[in-house]
N, C-alpha and C positions, 0 to 999 in steps of 0.2 A: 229936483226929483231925479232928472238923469246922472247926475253926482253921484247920488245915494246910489242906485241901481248899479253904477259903474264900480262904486266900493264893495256892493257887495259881490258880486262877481267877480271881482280881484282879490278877495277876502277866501273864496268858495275856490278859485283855481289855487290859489297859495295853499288851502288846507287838503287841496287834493293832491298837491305834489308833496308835501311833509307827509303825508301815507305812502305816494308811491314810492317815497326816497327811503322811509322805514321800511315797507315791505323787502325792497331790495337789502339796505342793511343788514337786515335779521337773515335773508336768506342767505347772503351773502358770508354772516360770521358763519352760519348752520353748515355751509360748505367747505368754509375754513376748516370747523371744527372734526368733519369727518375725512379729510384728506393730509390735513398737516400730520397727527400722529400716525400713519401710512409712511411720511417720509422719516420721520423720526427713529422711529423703529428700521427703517432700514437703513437709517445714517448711525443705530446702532448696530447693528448688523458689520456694516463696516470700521467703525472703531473697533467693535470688541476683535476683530480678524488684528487690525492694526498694531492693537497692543499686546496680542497672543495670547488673549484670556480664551478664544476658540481661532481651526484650524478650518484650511479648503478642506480636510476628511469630516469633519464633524457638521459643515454648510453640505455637502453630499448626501450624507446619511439622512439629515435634519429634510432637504429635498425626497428622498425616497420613503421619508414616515410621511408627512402629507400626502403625496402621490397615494400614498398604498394604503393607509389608515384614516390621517385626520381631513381630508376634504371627503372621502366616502363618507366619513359617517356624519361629516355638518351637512351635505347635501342629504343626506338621508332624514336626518332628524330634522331640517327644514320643512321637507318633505310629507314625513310622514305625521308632524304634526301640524297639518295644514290639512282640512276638510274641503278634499279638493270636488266633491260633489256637493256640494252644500253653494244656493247661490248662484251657481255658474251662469255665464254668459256665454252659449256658445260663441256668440258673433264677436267675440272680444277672444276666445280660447282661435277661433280658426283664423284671425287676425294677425295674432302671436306666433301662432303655427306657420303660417305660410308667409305671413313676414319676414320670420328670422330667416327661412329658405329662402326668398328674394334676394336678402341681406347677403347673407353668405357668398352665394352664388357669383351674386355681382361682384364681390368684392373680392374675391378667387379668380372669376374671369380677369378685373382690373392687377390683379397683383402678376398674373402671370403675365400678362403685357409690358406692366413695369420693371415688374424685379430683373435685371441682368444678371443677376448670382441667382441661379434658380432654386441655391440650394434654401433663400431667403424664403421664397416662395409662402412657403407654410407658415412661419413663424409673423411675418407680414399679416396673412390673410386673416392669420386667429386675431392678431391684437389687433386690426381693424374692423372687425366686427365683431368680435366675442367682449360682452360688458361682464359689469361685477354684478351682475341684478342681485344675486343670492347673498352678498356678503356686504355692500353699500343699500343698496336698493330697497329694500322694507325700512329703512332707516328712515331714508331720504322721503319718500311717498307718506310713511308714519307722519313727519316732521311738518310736512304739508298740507295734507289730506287730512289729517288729525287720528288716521288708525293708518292701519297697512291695506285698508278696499282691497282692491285687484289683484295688487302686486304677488301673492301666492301664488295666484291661478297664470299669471304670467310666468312665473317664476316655472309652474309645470309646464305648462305651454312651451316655453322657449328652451329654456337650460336643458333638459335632455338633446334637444337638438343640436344647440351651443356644443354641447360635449361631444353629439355624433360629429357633427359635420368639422369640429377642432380635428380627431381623430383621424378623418380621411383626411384632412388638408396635411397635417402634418407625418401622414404615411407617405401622400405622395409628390410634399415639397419639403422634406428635408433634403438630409445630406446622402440620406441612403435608399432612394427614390427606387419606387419599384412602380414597373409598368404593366399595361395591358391585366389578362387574365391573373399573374401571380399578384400584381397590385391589387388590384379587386378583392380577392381570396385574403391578401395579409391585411387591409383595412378592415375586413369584415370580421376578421380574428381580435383583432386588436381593438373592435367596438365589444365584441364580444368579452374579452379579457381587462377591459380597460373597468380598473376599480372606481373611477368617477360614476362610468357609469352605471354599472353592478349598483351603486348606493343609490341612483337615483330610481332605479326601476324597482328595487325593495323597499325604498322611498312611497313609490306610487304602488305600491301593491299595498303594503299597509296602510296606506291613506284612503283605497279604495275600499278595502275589508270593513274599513272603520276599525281598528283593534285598539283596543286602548294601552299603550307602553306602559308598566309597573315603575313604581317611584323610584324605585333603587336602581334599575337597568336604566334607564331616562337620564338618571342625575348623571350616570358614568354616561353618557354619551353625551351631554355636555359638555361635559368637561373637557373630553377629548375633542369634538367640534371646536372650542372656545382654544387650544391648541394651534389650529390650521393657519388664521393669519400671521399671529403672531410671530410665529417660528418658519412662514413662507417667507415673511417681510426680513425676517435677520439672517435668510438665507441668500435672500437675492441682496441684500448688504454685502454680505464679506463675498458672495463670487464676483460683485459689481468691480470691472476693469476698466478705468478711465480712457487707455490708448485704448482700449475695444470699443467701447462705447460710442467713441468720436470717428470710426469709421462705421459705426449703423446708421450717425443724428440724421441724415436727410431722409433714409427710409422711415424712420421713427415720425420724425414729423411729417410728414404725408399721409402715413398711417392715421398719426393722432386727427391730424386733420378731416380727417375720413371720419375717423369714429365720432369725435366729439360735434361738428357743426353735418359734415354732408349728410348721414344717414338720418338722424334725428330733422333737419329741415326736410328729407322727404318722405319720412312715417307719419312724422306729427301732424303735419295741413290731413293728410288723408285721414288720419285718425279723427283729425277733428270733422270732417266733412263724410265720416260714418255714423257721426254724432254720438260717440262714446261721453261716459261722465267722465267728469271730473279727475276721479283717481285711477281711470281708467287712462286718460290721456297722460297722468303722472305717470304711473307703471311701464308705459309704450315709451315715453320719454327716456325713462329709466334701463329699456331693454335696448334702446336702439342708440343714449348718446350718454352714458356713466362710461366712468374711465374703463380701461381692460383690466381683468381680473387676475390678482394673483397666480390664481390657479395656471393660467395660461401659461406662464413664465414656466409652472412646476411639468406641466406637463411636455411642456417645448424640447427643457433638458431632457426628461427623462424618454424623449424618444427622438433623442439623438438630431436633432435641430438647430434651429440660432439662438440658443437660451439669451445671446448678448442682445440681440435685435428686440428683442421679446421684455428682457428689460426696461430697455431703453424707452419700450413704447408703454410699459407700465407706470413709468417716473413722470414721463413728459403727460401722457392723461388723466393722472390725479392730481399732476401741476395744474393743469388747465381747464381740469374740471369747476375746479373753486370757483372758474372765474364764468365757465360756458355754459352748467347748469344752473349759475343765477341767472343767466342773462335769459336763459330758456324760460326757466320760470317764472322772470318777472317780464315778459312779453307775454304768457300763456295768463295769468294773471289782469294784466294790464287790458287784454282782449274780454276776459271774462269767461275764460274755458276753466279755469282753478281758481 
């Protein structure tokens, strides 16, 4: 009789480890699958430079139409077609909110300590804590979660913020660093001018209105959204410089290191022990340990920063994201929070 009891027990732990091994699996291709075409497209990026089918002027331009057009208006139309009143958790919105200021903060106090080229500063602090929630992240949470829950309302929550606090960091830790009162005064312009976030607050003001976008305006601003990575990732291809690159990799990796394991081990326990659902602690997941966004890169250069640092730390966190957000998730999984 104790035979039998010992078989099935052996029977029941074997059929539970061939689940957690598939769980992992599955999650495991699922991260493959949205991080390798990322590298792809920008190992296009640098062929097509290589073989002269496009130029550094046309990788410029191609950076100043995302900047200026195509990431406004994907954050916009993320945005605005997101019923950001509908549902809401405040305690999950003021979670988000004063999170990502935690985030930030900390991680601008830490950068200034490390960085010794101050001019790193900025370009450091955004790709250690600014994620892709907007452009990965409803993906990722969908893929999980079985819809996208949360993740919009995150997505308003955090990403304006993302954008402001990018903006000051990278006012006042570039190359062209301005201090005291006139610092002050050119960050607050420059929130104020900065087209990321012009889309996102016309974003949130038609989401609030509730206004319904007509089919034929709607389909054009997809199109042009559906623009933004694409032509972000074959830009940071052909400007990608090998001997540049390999004087940023230690800051890079520090950074990544920050974004992908430190920030996320100390949002997620707390999230959990606010006792958030399910696709809530996905979403927080998603805000606090996805790789750094495109976006960052685009706006590094275009306001005069370490656009190479900012690379570097883009390649290396959607390398290792494949490997960090499974592991995230099949711990949060394996515990019984997702």
């Amino acid at each position: 009789m104790g035979e039998c009891k010992t078989v099935v027990i052996t029977a029941a732990c074997y059929n539970i480890l061939l689940e957690k091994r598939y769980v992992y699996m599955s999650n495991f291709i699922f991260s493959i699958n949205a991080t390798i075409p990322i590298f792809l497209l920008i190992l296009l990026g640098w062929g097509l430079l290589k073989i002269n089918l496009i130029t550094k002027e046309f990788a410029d331009v191609a950076d100043k139409y995302v900047f200026k057009v195509a990431l406004p208006v994907m954050l916009f139309k993320d945005i605005a077609t997101t019923s950001i009143l509908k549902d809401i958790n405040m305690g999950f919105v003021l979670f988000c909110f004063f999170g990502t200021m935690i985030m930030f903060m900390g991680v601008w106090i830490f950068a200034r300590l490390y960085c010794k080229d101050k001019s790193m500063v900025g370009a450091f602090a955004q790709g250690a804590a600014r994620s892709s929630a907007a452009i990965l992240g409803v993906a990722f949470v969908e893929n999980i979660c079985g819809s996208v829950g949360m993740a919009p309302i995150m997505i308003v929550a955090a990403v304006p913020l993302f954008n402001i606090f990018s903006v000051i960091m990278l006012t006042f830790g570039g190359n062209d660093r301005t201090n005291g009162i006139a610092g002050i005064q050119k960050a607050f312009v420059n929130i104020l001018k900065n087209p990321i976030i012009i889309g996102i607050l016309l974003g949130m003001l038609v989401s609030a209105l509730d206004v319904r976008i007509p089919a034929i305006p709607l389909k054009t601003i997809n199109y042009i959204a559906q623009t933004a990575t694409p032509i972000a990732l074959i830009a940071i291809g052909a400007n990608f410089n090998t001997k540049q690159a390999l004087t940023r990799l230690k800051p890079a990796v520090v950074a990544s290191i920050i974004k992908l394991a430190i920030l996320p081990a100390i949002f997620v326990p707390v999230a959990v022990l606010f006792g958030f659902n399910a696709d809530e602690i996905v979403a927080i997941l998603i805000m606090t340990g996805s790789p750094a966004t495109v976006s960052g890169y685009i706006m590094a250069k275009n306001m005069n920063n370490d656009a190479v640092l900012s690379s570097n730390i883009i390649l290396l966190t959607t390398l290792l994201s494949s490997v960090t957000l499974t592991a995230w998730v099949f711990v949060l999984k394996s515990l019984g929070y997702v």
